[in-house]
N, CA, C and O atoms as a Tripos MOL2 file, in Angstrom:
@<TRIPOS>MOLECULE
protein
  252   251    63     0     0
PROTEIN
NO_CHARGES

@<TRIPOS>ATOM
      1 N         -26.1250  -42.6170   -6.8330 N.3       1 UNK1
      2 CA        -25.0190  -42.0630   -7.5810 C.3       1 UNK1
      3 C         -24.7550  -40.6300   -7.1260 C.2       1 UNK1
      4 O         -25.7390  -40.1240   -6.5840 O.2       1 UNK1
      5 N         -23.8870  -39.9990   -7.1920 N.am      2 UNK2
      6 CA        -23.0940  -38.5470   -6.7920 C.3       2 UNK2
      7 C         -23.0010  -37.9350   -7.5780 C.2       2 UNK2
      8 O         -22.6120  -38.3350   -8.6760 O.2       2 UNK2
      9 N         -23.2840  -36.8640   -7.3530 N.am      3 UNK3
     10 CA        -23.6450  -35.4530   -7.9440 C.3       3 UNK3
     11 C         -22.2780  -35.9390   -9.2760 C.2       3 UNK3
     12 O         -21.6660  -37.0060   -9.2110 O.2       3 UNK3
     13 N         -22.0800  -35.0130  -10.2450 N.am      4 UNK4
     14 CA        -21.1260  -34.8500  -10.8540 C.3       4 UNK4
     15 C         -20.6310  -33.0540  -10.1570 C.2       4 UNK4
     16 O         -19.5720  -32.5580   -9.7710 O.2       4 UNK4
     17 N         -21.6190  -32.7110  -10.2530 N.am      5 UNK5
     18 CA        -21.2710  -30.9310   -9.8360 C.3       5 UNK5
     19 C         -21.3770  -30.4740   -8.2010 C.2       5 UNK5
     20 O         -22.5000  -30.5600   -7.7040 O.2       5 UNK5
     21 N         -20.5610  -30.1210   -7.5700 N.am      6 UNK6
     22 CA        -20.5690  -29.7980   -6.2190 C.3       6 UNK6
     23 C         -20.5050  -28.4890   -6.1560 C.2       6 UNK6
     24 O         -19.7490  -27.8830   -6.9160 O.2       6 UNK6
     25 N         -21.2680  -27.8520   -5.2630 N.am      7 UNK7
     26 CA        -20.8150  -26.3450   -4.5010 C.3       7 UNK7
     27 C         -19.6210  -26.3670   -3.4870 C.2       7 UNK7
     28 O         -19.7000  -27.1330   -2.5270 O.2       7 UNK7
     29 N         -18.6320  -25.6510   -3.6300 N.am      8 UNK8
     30 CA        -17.5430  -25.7020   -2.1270 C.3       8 UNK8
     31 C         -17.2860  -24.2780   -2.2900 C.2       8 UNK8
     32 O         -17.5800  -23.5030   -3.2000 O.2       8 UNK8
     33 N         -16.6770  -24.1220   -1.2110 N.am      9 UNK9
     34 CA        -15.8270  -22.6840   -0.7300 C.3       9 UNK9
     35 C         -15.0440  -22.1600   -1.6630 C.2       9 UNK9
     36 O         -14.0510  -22.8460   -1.9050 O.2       9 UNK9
     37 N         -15.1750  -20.9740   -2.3970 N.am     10 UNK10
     38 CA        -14.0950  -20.7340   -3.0960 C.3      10 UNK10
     39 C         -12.7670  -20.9230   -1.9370 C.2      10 UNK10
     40 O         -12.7740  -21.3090   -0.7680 O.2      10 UNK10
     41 N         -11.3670  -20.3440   -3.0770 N.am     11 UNK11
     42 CA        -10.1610  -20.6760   -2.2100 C.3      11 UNK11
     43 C          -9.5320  -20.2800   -3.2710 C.2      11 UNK11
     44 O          -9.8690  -20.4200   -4.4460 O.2      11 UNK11
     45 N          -8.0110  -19.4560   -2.5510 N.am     12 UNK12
     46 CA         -7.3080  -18.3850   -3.7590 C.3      12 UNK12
     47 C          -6.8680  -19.9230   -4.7260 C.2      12 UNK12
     48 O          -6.7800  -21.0320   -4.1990 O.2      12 UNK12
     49 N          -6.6410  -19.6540   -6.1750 N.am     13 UNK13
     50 CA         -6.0080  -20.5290   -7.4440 C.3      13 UNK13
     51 C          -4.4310  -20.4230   -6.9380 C.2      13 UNK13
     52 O          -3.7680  -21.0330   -7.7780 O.2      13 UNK13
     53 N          -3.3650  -19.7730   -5.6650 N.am     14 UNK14
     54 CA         -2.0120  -19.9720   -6.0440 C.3      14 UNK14
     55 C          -1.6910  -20.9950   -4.9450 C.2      14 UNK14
     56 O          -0.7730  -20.7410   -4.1650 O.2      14 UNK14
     57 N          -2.3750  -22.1120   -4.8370 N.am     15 UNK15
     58 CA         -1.7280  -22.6460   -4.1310 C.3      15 UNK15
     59 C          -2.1890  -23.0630   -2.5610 C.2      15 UNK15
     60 O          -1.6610  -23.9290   -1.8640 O.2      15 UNK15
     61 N          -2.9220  -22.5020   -2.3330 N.am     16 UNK16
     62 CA         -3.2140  -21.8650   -0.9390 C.3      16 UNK16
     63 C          -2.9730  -20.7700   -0.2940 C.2      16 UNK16
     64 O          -3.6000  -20.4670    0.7220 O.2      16 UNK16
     65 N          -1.7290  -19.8050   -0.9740 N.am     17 UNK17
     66 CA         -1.6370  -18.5140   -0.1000 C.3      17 UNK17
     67 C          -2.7110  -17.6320   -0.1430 C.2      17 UNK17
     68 O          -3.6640  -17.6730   -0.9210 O.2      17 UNK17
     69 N          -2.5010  -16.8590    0.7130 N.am     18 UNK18
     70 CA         -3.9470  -15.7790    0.8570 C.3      18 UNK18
     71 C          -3.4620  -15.1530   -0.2010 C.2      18 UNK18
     72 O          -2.2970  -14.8500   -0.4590 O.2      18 UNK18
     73 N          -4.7300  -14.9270   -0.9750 N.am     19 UNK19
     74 CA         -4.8690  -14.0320   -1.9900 C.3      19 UNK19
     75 C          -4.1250  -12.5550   -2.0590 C.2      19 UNK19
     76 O          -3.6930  -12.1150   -3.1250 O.2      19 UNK19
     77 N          -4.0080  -11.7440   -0.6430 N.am     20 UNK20
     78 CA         -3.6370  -10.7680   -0.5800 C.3      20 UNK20
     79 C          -1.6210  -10.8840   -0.5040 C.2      20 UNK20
     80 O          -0.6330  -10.2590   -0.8880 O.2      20 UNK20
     81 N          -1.8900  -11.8000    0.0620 N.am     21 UNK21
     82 CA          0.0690  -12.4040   -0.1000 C.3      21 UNK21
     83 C           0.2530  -12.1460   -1.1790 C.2      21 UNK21
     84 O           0.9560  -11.1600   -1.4020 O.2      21 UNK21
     85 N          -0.4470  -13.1320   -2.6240 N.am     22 UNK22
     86 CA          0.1880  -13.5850   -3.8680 C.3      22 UNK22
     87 C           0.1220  -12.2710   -5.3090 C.2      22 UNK22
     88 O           0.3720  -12.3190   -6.5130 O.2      22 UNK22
     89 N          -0.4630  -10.9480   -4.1340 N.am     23 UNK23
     90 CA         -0.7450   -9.9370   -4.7670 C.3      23 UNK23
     91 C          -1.3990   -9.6530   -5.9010 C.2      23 UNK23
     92 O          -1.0560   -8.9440   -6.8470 O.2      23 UNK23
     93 N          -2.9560  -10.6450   -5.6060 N.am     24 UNK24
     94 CA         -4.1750  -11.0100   -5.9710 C.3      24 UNK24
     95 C          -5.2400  -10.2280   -5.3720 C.2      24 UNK24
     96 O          -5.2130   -9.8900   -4.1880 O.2      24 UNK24
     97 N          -6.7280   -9.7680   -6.6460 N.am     25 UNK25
     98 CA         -7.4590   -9.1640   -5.8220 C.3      25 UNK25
     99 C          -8.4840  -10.1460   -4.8490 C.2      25 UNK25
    100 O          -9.2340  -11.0240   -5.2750 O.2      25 UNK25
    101 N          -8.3070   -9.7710   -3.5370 N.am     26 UNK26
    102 CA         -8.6510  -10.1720   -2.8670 C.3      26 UNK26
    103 C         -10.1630  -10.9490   -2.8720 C.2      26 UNK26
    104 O         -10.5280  -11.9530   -2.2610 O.2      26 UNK26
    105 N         -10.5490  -10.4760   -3.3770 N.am     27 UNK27
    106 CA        -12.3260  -11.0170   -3.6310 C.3      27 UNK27
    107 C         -12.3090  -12.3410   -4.5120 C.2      27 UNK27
    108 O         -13.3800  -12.9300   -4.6580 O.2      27 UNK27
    109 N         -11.4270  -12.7260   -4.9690 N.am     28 UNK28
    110 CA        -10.9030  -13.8590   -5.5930 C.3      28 UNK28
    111 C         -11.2760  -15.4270   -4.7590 C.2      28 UNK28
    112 O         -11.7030  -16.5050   -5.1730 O.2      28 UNK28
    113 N         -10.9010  -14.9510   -3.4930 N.am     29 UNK29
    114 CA        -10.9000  -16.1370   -2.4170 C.3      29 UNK29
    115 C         -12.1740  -15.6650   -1.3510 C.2      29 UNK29
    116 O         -11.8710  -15.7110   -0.1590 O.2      29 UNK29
    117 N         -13.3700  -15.2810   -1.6370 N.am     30 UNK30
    118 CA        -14.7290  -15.1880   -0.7720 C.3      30 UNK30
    119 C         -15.5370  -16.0990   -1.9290 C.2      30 UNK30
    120 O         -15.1360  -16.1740   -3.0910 O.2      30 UNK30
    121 N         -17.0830  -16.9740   -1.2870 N.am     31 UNK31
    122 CA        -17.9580  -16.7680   -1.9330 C.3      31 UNK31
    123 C         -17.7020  -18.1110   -2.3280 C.2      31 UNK31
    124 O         -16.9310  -18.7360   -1.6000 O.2      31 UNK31
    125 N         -18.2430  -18.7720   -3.4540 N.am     32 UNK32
    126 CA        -18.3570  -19.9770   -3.5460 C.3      32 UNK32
    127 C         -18.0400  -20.4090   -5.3770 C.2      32 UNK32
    128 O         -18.4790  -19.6870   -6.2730 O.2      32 UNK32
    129 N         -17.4030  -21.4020   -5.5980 N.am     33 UNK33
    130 CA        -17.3330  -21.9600   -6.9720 C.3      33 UNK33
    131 C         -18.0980  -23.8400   -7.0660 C.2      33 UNK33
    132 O         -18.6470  -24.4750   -6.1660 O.2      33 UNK33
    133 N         -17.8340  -24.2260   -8.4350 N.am     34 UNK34
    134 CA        -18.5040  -25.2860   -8.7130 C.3      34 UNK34
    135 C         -17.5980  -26.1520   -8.8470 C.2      34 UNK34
    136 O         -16.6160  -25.8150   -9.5080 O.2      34 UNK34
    137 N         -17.6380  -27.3580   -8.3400 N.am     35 UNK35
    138 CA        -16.5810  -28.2950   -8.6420 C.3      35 UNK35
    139 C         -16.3300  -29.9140   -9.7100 C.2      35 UNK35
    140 O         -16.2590  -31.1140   -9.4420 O.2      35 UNK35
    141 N         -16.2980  -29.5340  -10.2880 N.am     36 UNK36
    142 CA        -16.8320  -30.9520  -11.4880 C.3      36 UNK36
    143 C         -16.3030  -31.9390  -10.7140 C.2      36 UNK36
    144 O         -15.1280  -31.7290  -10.4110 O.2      36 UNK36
    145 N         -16.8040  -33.0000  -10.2700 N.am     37 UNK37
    146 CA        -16.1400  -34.1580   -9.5260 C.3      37 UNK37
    147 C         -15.7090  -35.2020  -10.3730 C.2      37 UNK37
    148 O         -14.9690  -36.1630  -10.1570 O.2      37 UNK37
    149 N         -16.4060  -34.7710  -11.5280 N.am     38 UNK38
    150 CA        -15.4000  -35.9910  -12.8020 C.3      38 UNK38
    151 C         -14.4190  -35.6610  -13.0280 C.2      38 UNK38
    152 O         -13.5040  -36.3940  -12.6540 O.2      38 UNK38
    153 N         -13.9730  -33.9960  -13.9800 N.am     39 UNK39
    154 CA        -12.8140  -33.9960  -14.1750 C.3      39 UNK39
    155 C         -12.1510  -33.3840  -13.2330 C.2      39 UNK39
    156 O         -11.1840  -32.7950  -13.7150 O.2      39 UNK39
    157 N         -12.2710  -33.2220  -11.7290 N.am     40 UNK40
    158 CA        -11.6770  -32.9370  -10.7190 C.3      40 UNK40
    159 C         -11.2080  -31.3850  -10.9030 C.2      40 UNK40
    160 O         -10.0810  -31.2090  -10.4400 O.2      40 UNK40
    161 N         -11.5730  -30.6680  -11.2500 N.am     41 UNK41
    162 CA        -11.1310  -29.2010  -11.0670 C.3      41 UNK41
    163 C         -12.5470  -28.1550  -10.9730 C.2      41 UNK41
    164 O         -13.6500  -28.3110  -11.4970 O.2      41 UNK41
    165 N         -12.1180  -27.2220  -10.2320 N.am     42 UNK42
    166 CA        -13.2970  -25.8050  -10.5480 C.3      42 UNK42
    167 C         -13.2450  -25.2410  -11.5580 C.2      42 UNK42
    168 O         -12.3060  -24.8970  -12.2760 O.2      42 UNK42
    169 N         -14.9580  -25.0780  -11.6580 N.am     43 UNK43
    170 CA        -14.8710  -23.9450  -12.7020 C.3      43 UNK43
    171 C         -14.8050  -22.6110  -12.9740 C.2      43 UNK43
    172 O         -14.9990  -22.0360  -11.9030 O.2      43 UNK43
    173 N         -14.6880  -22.0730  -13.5660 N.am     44 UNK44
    174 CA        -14.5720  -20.5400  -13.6090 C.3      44 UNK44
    175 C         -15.5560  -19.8450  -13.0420 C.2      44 UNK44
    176 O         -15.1670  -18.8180  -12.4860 O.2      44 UNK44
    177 N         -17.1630  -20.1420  -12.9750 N.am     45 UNK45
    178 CA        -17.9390  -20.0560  -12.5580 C.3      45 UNK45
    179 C         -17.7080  -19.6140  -10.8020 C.2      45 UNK45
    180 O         -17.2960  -20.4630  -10.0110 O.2      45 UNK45
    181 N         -18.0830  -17.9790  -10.2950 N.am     46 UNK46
    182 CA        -17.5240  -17.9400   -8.9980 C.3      46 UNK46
    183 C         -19.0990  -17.2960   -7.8480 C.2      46 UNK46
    184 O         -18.7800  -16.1080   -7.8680 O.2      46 UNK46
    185 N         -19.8610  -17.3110   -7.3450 N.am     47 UNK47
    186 CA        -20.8860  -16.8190   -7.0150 C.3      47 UNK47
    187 C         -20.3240  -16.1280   -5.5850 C.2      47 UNK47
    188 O         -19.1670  -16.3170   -5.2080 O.2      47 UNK47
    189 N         -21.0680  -15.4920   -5.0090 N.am     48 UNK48
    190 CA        -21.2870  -14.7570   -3.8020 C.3      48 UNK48
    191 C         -21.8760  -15.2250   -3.1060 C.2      48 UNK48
    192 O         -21.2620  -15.5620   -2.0940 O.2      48 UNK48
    193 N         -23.2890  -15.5410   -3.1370 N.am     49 UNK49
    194 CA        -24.2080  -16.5870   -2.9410 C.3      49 UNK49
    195 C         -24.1780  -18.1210   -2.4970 C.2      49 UNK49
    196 O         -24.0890  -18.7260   -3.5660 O.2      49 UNK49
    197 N         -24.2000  -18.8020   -1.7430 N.am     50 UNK50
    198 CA        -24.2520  -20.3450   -1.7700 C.3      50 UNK50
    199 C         -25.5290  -20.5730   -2.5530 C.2      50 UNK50
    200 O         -25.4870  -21.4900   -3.3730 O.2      50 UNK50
    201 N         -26.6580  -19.8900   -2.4340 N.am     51 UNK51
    202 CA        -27.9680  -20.2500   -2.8090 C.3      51 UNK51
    203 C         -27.6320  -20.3260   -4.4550 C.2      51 UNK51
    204 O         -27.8360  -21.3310   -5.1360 O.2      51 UNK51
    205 N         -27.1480  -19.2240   -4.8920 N.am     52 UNK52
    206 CA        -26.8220  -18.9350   -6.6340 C.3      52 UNK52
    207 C         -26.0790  -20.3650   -6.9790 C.2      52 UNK52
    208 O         -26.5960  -21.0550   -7.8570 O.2      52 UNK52
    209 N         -25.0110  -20.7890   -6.3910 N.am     53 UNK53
    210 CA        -24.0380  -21.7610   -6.8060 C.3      53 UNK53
    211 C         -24.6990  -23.2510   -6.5380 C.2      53 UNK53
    212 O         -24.2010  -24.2290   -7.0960 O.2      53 UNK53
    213 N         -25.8530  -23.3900   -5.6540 N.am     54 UNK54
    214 CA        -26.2680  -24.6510   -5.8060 C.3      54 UNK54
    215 C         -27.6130  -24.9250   -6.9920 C.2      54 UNK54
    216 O         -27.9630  -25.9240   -7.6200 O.2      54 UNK54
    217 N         -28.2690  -23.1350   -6.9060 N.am     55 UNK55
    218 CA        -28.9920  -23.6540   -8.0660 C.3      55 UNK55
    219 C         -28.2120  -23.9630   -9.6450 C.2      55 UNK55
    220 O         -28.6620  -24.5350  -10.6370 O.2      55 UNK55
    221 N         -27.1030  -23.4350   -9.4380 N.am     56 UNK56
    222 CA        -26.8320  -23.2750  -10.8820 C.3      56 UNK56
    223 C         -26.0360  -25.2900  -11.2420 C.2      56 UNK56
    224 O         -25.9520  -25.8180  -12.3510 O.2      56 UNK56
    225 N         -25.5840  -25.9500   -9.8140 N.am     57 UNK57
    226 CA        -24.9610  -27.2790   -9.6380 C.3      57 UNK57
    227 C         -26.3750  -27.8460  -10.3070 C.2      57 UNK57
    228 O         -26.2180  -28.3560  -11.4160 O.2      57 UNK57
    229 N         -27.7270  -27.8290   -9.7920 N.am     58 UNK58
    230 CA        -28.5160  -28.6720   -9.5250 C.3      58 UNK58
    231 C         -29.0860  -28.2810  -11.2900 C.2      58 UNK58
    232 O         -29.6200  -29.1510  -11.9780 O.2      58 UNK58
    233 N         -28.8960  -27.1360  -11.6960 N.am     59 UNK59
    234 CA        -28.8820  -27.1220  -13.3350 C.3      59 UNK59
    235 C         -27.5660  -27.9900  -14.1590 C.2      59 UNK59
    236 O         -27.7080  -28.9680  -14.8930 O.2      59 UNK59
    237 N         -26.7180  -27.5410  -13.9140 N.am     60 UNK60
    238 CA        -25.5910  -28.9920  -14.0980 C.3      60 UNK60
    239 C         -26.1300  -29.8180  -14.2420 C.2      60 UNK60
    240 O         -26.5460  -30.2020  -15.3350 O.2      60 UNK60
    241 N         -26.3390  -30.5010  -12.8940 N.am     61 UNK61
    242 CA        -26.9530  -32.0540  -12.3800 C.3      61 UNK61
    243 C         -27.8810  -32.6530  -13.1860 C.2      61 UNK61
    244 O         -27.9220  -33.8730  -13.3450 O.2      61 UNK61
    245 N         -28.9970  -31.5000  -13.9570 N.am     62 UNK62
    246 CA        -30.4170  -32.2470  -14.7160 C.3      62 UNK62
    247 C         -31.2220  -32.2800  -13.9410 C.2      62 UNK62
    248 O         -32.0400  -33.1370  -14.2740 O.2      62 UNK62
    249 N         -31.6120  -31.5810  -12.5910 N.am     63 UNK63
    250 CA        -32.3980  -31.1520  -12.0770 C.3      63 UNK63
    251 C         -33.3300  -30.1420  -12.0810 C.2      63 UNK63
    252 O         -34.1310  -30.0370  -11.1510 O.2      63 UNK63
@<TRIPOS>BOND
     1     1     2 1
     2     2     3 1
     3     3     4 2
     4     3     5 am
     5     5     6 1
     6     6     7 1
     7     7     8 2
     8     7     9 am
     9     9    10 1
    10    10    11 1
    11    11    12 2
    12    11    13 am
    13    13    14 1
    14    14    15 1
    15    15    16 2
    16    15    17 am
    17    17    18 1
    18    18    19 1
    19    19    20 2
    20    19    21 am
    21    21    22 1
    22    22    23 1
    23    23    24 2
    24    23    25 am
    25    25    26 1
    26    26    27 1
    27    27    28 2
    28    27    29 am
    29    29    30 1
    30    30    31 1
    31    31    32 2
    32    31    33 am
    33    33    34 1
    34    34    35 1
    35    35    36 2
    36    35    37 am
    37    37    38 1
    38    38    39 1
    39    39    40 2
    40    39    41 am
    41    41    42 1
    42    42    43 1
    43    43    44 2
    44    43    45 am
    45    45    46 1
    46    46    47 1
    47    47    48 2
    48    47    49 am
    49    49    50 1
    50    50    51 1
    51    51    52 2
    52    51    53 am
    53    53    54 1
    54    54    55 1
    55    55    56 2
    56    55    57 am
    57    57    58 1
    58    58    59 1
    59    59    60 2
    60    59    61 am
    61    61    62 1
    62    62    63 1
    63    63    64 2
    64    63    65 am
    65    65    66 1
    66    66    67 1
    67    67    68 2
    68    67    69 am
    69    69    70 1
    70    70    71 1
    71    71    72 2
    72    71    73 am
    73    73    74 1
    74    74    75 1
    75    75    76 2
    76    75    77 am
    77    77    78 1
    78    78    79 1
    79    79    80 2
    80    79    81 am
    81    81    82 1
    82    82    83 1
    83    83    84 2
    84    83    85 am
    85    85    86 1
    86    86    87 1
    87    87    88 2
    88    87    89 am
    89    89    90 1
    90    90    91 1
    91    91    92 2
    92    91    93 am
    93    93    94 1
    94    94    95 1
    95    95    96 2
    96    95    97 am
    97    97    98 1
    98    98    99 1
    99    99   100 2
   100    99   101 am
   101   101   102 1
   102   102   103 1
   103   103   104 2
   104   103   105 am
   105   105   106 1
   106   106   107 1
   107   107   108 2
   108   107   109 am
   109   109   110 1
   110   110   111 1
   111   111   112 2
   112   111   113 am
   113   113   114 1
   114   114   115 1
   115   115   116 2
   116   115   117 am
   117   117   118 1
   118   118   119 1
   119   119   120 2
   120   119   121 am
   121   121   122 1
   122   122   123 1
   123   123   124 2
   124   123   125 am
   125   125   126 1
   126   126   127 1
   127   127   128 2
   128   127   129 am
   129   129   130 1
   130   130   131 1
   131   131   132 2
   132   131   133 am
   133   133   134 1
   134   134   135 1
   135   135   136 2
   136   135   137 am
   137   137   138 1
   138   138   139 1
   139   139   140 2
   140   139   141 am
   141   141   142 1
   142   142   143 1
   143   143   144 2
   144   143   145 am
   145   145   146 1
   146   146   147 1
   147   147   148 2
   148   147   149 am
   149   149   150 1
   150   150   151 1
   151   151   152 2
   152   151   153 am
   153   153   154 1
   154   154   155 1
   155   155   156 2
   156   155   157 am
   157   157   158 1
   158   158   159 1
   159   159   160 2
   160   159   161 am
   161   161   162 1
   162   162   163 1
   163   163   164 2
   164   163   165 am
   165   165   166 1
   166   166   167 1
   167   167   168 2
   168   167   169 am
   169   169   170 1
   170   170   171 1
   171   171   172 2
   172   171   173 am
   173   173   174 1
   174   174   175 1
   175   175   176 2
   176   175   177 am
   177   177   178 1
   178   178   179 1
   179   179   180 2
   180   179   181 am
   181   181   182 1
   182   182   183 1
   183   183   184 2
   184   183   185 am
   185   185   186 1
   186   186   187 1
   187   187   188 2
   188   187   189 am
   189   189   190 1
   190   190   191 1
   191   191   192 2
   192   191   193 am
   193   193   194 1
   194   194   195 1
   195   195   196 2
   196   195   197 am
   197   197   198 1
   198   198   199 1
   199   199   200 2
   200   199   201 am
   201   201   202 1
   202   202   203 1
   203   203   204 2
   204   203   205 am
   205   205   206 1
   206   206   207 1
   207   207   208 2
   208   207   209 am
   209   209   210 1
   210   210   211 1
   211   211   212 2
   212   211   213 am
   213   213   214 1
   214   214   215 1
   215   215   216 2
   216   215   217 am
   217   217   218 1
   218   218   219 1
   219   219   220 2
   220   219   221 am
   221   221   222 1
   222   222   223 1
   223   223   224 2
   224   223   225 am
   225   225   226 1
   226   226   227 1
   227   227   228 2
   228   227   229 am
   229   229   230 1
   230   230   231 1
   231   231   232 2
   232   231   233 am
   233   233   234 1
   234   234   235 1
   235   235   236 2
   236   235   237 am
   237   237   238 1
   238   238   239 1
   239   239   240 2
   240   239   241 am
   241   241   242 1
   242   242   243 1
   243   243   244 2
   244   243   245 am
   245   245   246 1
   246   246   247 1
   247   247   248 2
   248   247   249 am
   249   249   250 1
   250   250   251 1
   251   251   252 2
@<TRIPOS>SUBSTRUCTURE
     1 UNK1         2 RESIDUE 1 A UNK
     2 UNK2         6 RESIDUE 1 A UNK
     3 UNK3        10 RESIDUE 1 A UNK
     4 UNK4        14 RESIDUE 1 A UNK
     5 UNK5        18 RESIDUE 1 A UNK
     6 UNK6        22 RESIDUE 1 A UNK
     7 UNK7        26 RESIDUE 1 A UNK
     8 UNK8        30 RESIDUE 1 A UNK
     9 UNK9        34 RESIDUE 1 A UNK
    10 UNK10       38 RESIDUE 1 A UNK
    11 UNK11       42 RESIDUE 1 A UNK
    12 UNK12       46 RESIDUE 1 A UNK
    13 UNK13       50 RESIDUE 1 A UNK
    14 UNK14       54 RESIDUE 1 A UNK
    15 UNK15       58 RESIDUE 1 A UNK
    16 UNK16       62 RESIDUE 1 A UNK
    17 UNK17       66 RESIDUE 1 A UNK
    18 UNK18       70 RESIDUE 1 A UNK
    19 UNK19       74 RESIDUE 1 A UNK
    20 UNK20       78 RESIDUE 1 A UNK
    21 UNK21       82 RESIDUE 1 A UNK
    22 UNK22       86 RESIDUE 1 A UNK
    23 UNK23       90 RESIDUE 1 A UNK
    24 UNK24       94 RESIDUE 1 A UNK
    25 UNK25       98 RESIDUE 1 A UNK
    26 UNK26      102 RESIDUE 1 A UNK
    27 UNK27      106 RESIDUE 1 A UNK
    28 UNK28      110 RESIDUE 1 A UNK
    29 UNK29      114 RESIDUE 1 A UNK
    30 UNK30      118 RESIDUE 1 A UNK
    31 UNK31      122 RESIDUE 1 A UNK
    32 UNK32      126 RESIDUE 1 A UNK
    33 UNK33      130 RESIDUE 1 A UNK
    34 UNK34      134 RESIDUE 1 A UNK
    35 UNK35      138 RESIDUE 1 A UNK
    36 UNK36      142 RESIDUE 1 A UNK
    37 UNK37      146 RESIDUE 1 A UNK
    38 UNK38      150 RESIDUE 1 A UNK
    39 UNK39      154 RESIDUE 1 A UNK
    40 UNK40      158 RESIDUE 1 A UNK
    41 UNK41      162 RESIDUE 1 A UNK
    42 UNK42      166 RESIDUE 1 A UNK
    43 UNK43      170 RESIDUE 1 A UNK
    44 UNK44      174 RESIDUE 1 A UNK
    45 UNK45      178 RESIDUE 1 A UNK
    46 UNK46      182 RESIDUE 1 A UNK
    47 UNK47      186 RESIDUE 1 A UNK
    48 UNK48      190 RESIDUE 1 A UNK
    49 UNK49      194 RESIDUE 1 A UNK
    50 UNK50      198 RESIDUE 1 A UNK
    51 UNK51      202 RESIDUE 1 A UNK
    52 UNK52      206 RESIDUE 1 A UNK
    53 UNK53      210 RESIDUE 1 A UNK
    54 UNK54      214 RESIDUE 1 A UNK
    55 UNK55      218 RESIDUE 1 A UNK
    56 UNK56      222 RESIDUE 1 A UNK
    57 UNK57      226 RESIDUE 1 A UNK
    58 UNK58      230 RESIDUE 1 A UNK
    59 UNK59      234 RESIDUE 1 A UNK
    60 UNK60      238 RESIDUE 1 A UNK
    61 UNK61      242 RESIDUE 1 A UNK
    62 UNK62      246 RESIDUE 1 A UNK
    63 UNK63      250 RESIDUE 1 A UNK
């Protein structure tokens, strides 16, 4: 069975434009978020870290 919680790349919320286009602070789109694969969206949850964002999935998970 598959994770319910994934680590991916953060990525700016407008759409795809670069963050600095949509006159967003830039740090918005570095670093990594969590991705619920049930209800298909990220969470607010944003790390710097890959290491931070998978321990915190694998707490999700019930690991």
């Amino acid at each position: 069975m598959s994770d319910r919680f994934i680590v991916v790349n953060a990525r700016p919320f407008d759409g795809g434009k670069h963050a600095a286009d949509a006159g967003q602070n830039h740090s918005k789109a570095r670093g990594f978020v969590i991705l619920d694969r049930e209800e298909n969206k990220r969470l607010s949850d944003a790390f710097l870290i890959r290491k931070e964002a998978q321990e915190e999935c694998d707490r999700r998970n019930g690991r």
